[in-house]
C-alpha positions in Angstrom: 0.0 0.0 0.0 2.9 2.4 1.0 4.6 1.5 -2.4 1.7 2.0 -4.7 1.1 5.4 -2.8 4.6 6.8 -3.3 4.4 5.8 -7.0 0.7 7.1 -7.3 2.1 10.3 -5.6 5.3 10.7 -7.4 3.6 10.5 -11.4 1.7 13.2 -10.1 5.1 15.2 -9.1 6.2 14.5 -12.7 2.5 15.2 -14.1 2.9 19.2 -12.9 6.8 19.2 -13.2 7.2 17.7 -16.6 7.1 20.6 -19.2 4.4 20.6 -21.1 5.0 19.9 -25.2 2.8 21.5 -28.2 1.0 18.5 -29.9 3.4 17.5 -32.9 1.7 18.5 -36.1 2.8 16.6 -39.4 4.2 18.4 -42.1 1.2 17.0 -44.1 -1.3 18.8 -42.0 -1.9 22.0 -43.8 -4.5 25.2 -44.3 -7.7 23.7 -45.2 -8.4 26.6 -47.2 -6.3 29.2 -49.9 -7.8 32.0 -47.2 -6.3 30.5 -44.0 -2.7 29.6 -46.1 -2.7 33.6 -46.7 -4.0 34.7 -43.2 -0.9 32.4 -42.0 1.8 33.4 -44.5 1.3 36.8 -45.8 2.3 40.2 -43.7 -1.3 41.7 -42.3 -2.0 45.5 -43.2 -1.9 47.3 -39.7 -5.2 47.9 -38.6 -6.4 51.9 -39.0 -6.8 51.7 -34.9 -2.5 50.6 -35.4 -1.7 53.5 -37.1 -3.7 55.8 -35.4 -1.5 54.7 -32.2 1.5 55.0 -34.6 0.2 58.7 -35.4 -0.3 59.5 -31.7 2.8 58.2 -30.4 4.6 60.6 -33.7 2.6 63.4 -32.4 3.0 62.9 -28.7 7.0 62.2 -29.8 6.7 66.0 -31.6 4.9 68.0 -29.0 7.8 66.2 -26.2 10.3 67.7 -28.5 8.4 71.0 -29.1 8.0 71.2 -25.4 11.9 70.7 -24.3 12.4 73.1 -27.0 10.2 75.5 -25.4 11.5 74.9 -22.4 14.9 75.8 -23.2 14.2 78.5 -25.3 12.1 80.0 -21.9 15.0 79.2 -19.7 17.5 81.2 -22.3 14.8 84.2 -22.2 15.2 84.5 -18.0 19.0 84.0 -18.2 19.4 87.2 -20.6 16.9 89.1 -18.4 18.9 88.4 -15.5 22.5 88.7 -17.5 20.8 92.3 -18.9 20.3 93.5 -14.9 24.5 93.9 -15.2 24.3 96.4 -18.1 23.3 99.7 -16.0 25.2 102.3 -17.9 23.8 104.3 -20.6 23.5 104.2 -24.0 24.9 106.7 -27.0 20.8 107.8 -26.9 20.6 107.5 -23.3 18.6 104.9 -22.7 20.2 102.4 -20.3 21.8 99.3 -21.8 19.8 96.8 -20.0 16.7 97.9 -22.0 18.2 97.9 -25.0 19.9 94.3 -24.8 16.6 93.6 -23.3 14.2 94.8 -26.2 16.9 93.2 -28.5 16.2 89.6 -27.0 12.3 90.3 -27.2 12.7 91.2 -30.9 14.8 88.2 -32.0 12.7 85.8 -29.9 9.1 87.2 -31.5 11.6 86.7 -35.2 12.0 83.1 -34.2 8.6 82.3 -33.0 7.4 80.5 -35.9 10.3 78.5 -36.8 9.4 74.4 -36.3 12.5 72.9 -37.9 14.5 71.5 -34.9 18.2 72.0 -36.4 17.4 75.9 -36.6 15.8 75.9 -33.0 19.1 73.9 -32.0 21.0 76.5 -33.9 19.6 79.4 -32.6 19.6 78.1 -28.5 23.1 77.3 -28.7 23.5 81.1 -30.9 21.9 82.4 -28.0 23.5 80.8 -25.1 27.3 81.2 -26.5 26.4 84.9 -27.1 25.1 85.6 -23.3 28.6 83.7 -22.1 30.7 85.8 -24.3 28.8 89.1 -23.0 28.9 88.2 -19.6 32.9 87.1 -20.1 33.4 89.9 -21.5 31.6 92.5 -19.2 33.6 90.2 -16.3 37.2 91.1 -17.9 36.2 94.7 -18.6 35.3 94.6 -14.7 38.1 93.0 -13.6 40.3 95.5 -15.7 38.7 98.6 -13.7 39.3 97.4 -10.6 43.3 96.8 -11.4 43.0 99.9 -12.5 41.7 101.3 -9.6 44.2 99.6 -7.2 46.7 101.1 -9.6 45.9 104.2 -8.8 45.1 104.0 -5.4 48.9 102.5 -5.0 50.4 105.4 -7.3 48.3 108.1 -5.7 48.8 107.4 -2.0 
């Protein structure tokens, strides 16, 4: 009784272990119909619900860019409104130069509004970017030059 258990018991182990096989077809068996050889051998057209995902996930991949473009092109705006704030002394009409840098900026920006081609967008934020750096080096060296040249004179004249 004890033996015919354990055997009883372990063909059911191997039942749920064993891995369980696909019924072997023969290479005789095939489409009953020319319909079902095509459904099983030719490429399907995408169905229209397919490629309106396909058009969503293109349009949701476009707005992401247009958006990071956006964003950047935002974040430039700010950082030449704050790099203007260093620009107090006049201009040749008296106006000071903060405004003018500043109305500058607005100008080019409104110019570029409409442009959708992403090279040009990349083109113009890194145009922009390089040309806050170089005005805030430079307006750091012309600094950095008046003070030496205070201290000069402060060491001459005393």
């Amino acid at each position: 009784m004890a033996v015919a258990g354990r055997t009883r018991a372990s063909a059911l182990l191997r039942a749920v272990v064993a891995p369980r096989r696909p019924p072997a077809r023969s290479i005789h068996e095939g489409p009953d119909t020319i319909e079902e050889l095509l459904d099983r051998h030719l490429v399907k057209k995408p169905s229209k619900s397919a490629s309106l995902l396909d058009d969503d996930a293109l349009e949701a991949e476009a707005r992401r860019r247009l958006t990071t473009s956006r964003r950047e092109a935002l974040a430039l705006y700010r950082d030449i409104l704050r790099a203007t704030r260093f620009f107090a002394w006049p201009h040749d009409s008296g106006v000071p130069w903060r405004d003018v840098l500043r109305a500058n900026a607005r100008r080019e920006f409104e110019e570029a509004r409409g442009e959708r081609d992403p090279e040009v967008v990349t083109r113009l934020l890194i145009g922009g970017r390089d040309a806050v750096q170089q005005a805030l080096d430079r307006l750091a060296e012309a600094s950095r030059r008046a003070i030496e040249a205070e201290e000069a004179k402060r060491r001459g004249g005393a």
